[in-house]
VOVEX-957330 format. One record per residue: x, y, z of N, C-alpha, C in turn; residue in three letters; chain; residue number from 1. Coordinates in steps of 0.001 Angstrom, whole numbers, plus 500000, padded with zeros to 6 digits. Last residue first. Layout:
+--------+--------+--------+--------+--------+--------+--------+--------+--------+------+------+-----+
:   n_px :   n_py :   n_pz :  ca_px :  ca_py :  ca_pz :   c_px :   c_py :   c_pz : code : unit : pos :
+--------+--------+--------+--------+--------+--------+--------+--------+--------+------+------+-----+
:      X :      Y :      Z :      X :      Y :      Z :      X :      Y :      Z :  ALA :    A : NUM :
...
+--------+--------+--------+--------+--------+--------+--------+--------+--------+------+------+-----+
END
This chain:
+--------+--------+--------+--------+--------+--------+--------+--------+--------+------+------+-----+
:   n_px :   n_py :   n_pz :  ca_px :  ca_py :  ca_pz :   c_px :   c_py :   c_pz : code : unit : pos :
+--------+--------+--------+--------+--------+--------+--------+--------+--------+------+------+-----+
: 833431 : 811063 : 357820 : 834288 : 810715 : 358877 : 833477 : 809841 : 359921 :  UNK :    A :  32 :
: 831740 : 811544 : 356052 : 832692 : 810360 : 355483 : 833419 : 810332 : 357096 :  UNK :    A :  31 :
: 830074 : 813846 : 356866 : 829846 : 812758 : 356557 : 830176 : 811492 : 356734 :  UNK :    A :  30 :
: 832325 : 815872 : 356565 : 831658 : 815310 : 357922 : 831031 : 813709 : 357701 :  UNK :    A :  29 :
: 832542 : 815817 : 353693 : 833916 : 815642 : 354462 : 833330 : 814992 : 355883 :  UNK :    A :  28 :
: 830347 : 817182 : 353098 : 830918 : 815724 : 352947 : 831719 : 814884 : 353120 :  UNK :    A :  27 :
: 830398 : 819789 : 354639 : 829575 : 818502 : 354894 : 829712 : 816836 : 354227 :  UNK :    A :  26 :
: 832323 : 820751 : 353068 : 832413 : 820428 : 354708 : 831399 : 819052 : 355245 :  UNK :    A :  25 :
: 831158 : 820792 : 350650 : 832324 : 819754 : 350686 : 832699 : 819692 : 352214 :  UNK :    A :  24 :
: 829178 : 822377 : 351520 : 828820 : 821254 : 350649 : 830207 : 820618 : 350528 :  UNK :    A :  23 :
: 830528 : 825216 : 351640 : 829574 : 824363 : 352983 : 829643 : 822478 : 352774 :  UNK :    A :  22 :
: 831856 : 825115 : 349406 : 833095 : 825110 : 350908 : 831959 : 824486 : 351898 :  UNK :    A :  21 :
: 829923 : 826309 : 347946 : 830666 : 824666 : 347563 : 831132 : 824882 : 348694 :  UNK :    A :  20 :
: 828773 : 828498 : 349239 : 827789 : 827454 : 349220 : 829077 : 826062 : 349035 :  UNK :    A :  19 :
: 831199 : 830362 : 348881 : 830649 : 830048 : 350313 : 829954 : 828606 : 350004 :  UNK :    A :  18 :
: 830954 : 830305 : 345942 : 832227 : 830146 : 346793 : 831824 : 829512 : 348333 :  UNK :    A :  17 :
: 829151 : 831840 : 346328 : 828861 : 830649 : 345270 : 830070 : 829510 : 345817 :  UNK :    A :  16 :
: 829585 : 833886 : 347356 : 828414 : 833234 : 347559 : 828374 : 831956 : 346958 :  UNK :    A :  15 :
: 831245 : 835418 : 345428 : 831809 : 834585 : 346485 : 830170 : 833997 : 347210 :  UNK :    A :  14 :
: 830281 : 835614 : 343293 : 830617 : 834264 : 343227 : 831666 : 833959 : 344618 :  UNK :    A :  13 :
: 827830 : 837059 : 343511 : 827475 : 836442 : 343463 : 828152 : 834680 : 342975 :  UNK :    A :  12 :
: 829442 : 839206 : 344383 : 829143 : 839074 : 345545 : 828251 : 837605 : 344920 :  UNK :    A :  11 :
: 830510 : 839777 : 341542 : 831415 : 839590 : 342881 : 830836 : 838716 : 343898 :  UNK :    A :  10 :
: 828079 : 840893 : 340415 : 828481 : 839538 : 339838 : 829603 : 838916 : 340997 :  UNK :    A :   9 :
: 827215 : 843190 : 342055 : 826345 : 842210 : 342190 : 827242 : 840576 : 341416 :  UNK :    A :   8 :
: 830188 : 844721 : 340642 : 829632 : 844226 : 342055 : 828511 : 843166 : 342349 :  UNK :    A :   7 :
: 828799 : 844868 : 338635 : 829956 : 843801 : 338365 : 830426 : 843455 : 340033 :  UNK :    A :   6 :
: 826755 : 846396 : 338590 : 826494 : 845365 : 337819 : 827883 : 844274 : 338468 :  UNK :    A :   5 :
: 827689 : 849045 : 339302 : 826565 : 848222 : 340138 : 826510 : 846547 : 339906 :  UNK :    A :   4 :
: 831049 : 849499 : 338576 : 829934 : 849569 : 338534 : 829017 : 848851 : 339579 :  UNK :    A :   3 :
: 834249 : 851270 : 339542 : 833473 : 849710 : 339408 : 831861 : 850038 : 339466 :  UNK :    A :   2 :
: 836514 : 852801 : 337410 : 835376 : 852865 : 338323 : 834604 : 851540 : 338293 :  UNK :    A :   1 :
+--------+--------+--------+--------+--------+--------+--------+--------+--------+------+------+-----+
END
């Protein structure tokens, strides 16, 4: 069974996931 806890840790590394992918898009834009 998956808890409350390990859900909130999920959602807090695809978020984390999301933020670097913005931050290397944008540096990627940048450089071009």
């Amino acid at each position: 069974m998956i808890d409350q806890h390990d859900i909130r840790r999920a959602d807090e590394a695809f978020v984390n996931t999301l933020e670097t992918m913005k931050i290397l898009t944008a540096a990627k834009n940048s450089v071009e």
